[in-house]
Backbone bond lengths (Angstrom), bond angles and torsions (degrees), N, CA, C in turn:
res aa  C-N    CA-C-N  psi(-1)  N-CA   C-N-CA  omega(-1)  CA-C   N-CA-C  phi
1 X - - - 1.432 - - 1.517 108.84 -
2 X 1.221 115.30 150.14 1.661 122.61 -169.16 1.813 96.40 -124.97
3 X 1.224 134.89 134.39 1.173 110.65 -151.93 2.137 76.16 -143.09
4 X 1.646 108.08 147.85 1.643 91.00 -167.47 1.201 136.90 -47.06
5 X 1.141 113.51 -34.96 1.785 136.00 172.41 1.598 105.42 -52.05
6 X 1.447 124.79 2.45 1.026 126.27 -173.47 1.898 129.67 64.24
7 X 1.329 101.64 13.77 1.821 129.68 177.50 1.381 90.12 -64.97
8 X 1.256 129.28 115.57 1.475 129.23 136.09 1.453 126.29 -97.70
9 X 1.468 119.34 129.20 1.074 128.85 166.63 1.662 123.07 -126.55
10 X 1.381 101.79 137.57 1.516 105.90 176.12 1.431 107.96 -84.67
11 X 1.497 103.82 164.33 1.760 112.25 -171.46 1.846 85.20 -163.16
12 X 1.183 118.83 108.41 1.319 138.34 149.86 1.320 119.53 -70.22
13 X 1.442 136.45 111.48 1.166 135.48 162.90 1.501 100.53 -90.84
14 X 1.766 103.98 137.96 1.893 109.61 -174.07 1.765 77.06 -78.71
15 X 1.592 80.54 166.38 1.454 99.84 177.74 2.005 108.49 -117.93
16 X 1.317 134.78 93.42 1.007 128.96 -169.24 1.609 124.22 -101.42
17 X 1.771 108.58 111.57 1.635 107.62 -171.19 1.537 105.62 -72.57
18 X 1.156 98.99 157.90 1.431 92.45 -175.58 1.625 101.42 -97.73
19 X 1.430 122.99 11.36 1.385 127.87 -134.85 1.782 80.98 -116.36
20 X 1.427 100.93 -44.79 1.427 83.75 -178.73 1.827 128.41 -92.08
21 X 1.239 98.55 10.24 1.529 94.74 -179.85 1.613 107.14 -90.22
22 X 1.526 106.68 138.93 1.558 126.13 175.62 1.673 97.67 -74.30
23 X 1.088 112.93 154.47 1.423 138.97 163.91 1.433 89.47 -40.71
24 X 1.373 112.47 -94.85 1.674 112.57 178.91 1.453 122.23 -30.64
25 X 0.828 121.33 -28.90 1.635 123.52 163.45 1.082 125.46 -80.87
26 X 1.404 130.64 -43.40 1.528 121.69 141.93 1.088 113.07 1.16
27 X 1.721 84.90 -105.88 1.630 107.24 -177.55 1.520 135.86 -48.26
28 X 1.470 120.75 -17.70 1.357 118.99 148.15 1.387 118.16 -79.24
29 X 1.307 153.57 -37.30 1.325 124.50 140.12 1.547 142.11 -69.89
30 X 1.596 102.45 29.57 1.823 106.21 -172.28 1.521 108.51 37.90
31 X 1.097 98.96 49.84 1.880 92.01 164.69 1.568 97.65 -87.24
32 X 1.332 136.00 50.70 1.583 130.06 -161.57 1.862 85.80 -61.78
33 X 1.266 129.95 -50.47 1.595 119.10 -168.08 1.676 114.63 -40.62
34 X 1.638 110.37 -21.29 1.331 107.91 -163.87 1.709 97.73 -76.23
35 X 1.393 100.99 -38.49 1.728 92.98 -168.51 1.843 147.99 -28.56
36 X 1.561 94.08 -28.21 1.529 114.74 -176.67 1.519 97.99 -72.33
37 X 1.673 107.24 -25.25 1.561 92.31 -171.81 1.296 110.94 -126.99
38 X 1.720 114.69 29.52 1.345 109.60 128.19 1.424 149.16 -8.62
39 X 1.294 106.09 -55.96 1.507 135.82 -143.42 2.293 74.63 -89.12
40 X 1.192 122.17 -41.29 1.757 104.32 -176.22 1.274 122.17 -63.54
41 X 1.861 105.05 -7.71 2.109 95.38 152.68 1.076 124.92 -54.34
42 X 1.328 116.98 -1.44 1.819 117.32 -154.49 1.269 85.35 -144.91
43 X 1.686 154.08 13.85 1.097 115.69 150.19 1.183 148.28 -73.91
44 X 1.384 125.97 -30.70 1.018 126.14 145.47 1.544 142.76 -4.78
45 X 1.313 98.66 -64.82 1.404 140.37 176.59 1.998 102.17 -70.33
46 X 1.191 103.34 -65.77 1.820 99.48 156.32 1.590 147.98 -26.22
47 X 1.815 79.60 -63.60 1.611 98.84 -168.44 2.082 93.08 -79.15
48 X 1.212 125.01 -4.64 1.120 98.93 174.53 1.981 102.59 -133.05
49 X 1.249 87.70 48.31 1.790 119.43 155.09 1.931 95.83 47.93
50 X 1.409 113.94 60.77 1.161 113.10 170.72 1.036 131.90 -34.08
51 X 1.344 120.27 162.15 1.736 94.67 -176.91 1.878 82.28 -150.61
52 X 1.223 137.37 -1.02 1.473 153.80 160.98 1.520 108.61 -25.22
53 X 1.452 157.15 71.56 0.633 150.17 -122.72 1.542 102.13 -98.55
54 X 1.705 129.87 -0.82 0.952 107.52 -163.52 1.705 81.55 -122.95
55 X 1.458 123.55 -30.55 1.229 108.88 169.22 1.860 128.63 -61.69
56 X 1.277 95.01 -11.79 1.346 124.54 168.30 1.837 110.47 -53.26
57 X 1.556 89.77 -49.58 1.791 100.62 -157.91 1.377 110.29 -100.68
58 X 1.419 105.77 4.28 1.612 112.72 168.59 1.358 108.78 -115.29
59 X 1.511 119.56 -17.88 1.846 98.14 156.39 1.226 102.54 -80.14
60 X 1.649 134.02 -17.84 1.890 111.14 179.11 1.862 103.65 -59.14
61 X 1.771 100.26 -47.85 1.193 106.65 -159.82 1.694 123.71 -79.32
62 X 1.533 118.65 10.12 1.083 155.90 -156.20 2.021 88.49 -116.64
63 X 1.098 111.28 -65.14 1.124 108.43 -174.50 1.680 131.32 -95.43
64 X 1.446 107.64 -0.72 1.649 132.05 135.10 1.552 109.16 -52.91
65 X 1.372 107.29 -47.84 1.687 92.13 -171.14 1.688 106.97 -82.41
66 X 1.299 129.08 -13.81 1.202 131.02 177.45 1.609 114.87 -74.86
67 X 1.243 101.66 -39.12 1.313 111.57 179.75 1.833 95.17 -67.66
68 X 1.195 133.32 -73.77 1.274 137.76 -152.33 1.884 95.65 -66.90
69 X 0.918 125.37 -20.17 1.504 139.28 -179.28 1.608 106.79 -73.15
70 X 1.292 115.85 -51.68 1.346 132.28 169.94 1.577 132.05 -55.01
71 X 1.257 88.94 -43.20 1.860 130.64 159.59 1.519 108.30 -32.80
72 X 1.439 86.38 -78.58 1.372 115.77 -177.70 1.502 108.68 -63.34
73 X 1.098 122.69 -53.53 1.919 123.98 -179.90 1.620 99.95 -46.57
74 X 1.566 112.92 -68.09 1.248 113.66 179.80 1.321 121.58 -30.85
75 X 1.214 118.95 -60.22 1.883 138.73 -173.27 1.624 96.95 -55.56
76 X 1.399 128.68 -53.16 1.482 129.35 -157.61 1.804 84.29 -83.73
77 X 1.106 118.37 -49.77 1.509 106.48 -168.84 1.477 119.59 -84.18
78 X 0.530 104.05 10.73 2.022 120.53 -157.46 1.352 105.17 20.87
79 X 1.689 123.74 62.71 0.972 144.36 155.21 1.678 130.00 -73.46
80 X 0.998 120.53 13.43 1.215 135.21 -130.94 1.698 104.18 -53.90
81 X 1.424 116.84 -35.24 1.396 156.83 -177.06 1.450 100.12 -69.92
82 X 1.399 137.35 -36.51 1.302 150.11 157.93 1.814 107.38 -54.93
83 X 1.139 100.14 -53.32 1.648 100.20 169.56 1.062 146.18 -49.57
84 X 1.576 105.74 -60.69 1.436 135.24 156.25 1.798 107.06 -60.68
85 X 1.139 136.09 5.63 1.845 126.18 175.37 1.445 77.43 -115.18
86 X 1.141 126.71 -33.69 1.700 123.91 -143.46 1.993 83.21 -80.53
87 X 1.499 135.21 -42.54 1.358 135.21 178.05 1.744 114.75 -78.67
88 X 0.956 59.88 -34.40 2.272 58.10 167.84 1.587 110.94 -78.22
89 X 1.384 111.26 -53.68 1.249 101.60 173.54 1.564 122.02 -52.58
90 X 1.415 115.79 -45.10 1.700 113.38 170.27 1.515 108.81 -53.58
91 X 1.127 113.36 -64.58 1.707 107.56 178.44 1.749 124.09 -47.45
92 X 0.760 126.82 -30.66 1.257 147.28 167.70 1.715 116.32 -51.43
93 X 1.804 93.73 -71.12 1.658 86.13 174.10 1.778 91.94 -76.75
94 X 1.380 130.70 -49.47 1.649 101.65 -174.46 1.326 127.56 -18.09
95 X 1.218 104.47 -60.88 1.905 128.04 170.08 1.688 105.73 -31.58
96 X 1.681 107.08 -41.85 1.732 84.60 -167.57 1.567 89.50 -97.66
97 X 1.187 142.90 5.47 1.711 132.08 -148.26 1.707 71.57 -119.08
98 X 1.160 117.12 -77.51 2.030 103.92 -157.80 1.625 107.77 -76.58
99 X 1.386 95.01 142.82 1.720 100.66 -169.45 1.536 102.10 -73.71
100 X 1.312 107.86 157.52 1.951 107.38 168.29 1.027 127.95 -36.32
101 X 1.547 134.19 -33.90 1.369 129.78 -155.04 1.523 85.76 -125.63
102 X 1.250 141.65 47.29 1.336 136.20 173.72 2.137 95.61 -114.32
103 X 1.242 76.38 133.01 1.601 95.49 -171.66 1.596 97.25 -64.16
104 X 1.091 135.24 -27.13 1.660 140.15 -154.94 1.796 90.31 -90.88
105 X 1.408 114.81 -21.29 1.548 87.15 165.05 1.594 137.00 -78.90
106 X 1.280 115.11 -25.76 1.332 109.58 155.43 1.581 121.27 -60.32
107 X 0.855 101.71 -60.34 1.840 89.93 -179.27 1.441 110.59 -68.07
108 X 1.394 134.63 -16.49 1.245 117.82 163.62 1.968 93.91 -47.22
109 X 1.134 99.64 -65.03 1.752 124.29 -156.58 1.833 100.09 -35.05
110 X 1.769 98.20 -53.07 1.549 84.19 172.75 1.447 130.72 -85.95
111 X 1.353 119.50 -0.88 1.650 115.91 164.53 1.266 110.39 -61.52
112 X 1.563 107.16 -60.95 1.330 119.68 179.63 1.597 119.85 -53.17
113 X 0.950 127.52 34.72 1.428 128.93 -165.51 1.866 139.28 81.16
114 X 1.564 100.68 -27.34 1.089 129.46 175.10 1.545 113.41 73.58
115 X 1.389 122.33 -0.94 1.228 118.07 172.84 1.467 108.30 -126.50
116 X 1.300 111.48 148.40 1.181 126.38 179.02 1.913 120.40 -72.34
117 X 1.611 109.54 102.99 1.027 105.42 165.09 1.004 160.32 -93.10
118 X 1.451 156.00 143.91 1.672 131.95 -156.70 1.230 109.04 -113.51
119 X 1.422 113.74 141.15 1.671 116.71 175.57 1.219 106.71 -71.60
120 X 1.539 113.59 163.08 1.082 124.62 171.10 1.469 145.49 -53.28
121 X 1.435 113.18 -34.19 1.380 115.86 125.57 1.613 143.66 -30.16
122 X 1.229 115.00 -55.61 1.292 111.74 166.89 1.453 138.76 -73.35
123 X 1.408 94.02 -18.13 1.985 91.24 150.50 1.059 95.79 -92.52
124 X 1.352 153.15 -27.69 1.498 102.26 -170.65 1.466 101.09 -81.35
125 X 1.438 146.62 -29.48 1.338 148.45 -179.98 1.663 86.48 -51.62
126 X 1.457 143.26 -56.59 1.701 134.94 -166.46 1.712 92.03 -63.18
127 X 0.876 101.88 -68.09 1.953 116.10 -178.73 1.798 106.13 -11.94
128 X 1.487 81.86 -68.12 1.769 103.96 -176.67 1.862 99.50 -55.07
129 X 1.366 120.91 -65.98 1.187 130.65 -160.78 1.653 98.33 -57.43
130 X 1.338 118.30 -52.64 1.572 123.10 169.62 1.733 111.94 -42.09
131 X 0.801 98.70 -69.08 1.979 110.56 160.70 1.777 115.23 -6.97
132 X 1.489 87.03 -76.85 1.807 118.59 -141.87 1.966 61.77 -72.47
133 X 1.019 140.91 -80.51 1.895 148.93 -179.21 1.434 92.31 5.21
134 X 1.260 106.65 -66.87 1.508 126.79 -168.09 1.504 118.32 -44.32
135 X 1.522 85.81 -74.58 1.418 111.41 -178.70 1.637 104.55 -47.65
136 X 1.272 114.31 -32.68 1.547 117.01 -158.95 1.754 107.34 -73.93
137 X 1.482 97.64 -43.24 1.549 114.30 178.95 1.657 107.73 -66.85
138 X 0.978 130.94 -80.12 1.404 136.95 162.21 2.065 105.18 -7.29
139 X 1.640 106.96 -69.16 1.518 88.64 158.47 1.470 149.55 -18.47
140 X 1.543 87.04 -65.33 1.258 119.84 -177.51 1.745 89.56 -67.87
141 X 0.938 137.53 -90.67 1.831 136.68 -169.71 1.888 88.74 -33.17
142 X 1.017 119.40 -54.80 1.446 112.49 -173.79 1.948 111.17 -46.25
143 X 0.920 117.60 -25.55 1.497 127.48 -147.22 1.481 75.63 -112.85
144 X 1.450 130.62 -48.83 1.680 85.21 -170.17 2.081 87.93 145.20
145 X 1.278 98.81 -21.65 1.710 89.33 -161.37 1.256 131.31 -50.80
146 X 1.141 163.78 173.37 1.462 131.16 147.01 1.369 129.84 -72.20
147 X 1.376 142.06 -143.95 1.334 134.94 148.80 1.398 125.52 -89.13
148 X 1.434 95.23 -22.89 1.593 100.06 179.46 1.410 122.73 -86.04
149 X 1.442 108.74 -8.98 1.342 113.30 170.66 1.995 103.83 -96.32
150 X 1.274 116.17 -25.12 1.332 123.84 176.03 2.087 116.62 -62.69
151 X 1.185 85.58 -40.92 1.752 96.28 179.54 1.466 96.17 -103.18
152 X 1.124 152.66 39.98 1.716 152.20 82.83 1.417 98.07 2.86
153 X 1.485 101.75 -85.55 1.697 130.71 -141.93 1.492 104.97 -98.77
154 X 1.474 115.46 -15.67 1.775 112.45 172.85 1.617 100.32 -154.18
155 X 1.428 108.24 158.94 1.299 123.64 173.63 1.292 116.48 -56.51
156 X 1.650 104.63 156.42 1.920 111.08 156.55 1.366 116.41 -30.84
157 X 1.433 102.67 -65.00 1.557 110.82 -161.50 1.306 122.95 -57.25
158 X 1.636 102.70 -42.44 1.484 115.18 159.34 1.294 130.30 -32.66
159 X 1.585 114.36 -58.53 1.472 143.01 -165.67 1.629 99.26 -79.65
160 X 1.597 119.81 -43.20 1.429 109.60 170.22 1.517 114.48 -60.08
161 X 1.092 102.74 -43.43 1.618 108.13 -170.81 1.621 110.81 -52.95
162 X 1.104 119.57 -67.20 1.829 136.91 140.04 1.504 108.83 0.47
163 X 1.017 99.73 -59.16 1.875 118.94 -165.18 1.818 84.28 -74.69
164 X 1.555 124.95 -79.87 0.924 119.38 -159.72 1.585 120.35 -73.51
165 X 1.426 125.68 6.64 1.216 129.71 164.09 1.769 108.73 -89.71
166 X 1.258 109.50 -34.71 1.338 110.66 173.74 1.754 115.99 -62.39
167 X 1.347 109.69 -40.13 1.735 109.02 -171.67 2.069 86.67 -67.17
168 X 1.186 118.00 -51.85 1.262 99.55 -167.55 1.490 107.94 -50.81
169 X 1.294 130.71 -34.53 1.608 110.72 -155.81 1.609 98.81 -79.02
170 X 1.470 113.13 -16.22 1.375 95.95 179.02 1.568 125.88 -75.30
């Protein structure tokens, strides 16, 4: 940086791959952000549908220890919420790094928990969207519509729900 007074100072930003850090290295420097992109030691090896059976069994077993590592962080930190973003986020980029018909996505799927989890954001973004549903129908009954023109554009369940949030506010 050259600053007007004519002061120059240097400022190095490190440059950190995410390609070369081990699991164990991670986690002894809490790089926990690097973890989701773990999984680009192995793209290469992915995107052209490996079939290596042992490079195969050290990204499962690479990502067994992340999972049980995570486990464990959560429990000592009572992060638990750190865990669960920390597996969605891996599954997520997994999804765009291993192709569809690659056998390593199911067993990624069951190390990793095997079910698909949502951050905290995205229920409340469904939460909200479930809501505004509500709110929208209730309008509509406010204005006059019938039901049969109301369940057109949204479900029963919807329209009961509507119905039965409305008797409460009265």
């Amino acid at each position: 940086m050259k600053f007007a007074d004519g002061q120059k100072i240097r400022y190095r930003v490190p440059i950190i791959q995410a390609k070369k850090y081990t699991v164990d290295r991670i986690f002894e420097k809490r790089l926990l952000i690097l973890l989701p992109y773990h999984i680009l030691r192995y793209e290469h090896f992915l995107k052209h549908n490996g079939t290596d059976s042992k490079k195969m069994q050290h990204l499962l077993d690479d990502f067994r220890e992340i999972n049980r590592r995570l486990e464990q962080t959560s429990e000592k930190e009572q992060k638990s919420h750190l865990y669960m973003d920390m597996i969605v986020l891996i599954e997520k980029i997994a999804d765009y790094i291993i192709p569809k018909d690659n056998e390593i996505r199911k067993g990624l799927g069951e190390i990793m928990g095997g079910k698909i989890l949502k951050l905290r954001s995205e229920e409340l973004l469904e939460q909200g969207e479930a809501k505004g549903r509500i709110d929208a129908i209730q309008n509509m009954i406010d204005l006059g519509l019938t039901k049969e023109q109301i369940l057109k554009k949204y479900s029963l369940e919807e329209y009961e729900k509507a119905l039965n949030s409305m008797s409460v506010k009265v």
